[in-house]
C-alpha positions in Angstrom: -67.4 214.7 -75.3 -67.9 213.7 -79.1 -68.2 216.1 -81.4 -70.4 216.3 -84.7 -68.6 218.6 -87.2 -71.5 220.4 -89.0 -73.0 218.9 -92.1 -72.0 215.6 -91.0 -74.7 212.8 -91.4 -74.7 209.6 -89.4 -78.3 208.4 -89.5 -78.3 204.7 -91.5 -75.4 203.5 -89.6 -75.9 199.7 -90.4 -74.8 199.0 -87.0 -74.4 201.2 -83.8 -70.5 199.3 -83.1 -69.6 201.8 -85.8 -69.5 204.4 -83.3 -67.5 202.4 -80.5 -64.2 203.3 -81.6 -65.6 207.1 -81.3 -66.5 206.3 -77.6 -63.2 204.4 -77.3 -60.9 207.6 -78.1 -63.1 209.9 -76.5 -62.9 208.0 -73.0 -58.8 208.2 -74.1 -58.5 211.6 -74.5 -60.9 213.0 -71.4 -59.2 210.5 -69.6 -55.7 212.3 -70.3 -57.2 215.9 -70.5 -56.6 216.1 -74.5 -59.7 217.4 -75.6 -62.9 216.6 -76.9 -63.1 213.7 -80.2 -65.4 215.2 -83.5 -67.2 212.6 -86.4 -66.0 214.6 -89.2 -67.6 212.1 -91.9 -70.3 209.5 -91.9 -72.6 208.4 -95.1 -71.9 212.2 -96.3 -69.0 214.2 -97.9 -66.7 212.9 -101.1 -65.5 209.4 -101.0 -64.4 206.6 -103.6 -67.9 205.2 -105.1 -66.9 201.9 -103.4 -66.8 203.5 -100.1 -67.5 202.0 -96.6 -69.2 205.3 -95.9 -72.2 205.0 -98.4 -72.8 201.5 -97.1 -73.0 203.4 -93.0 -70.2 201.2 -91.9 -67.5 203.6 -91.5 -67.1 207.2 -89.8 -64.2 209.8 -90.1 -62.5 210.8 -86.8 -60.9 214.1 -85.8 -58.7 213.5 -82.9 -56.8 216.5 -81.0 -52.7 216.5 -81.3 -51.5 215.0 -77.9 -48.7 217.2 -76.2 
């Protein structure tokens, strides 16, 4: 499952393939039983003004420690 960390904003995403290395790792990790993957960042939070963020072409992933 992917998480949304609270706060986080990913409306405006110029493209929806910003998200498939989200939906990459998450297969990944359910696959191999290591938990669930969170978007900790999208067009919100504190970035450089030249940011991919603010354009909505990057995200911010939490991925659990593997064992």
């Amino acid at each position: 499952m992917i998480l949304l960390k609270r706060g986080v904003v990913i409306a405006n995403l110029q493209d929806e393939r910003i998200l498939e290395p989200a939906y990459i790792a998450d297969r990944i990790w359910r696959d191999h039983k290591w938990g669930d993957v969170t978007i900790t960042g999208g067009i919100d939070g504190n970035h450089l003004p030249s940011s991919q963020h603010y354009r909505g072409t990057a995200l911010d992933l939490r991925l659990p420690s593997v064992k």
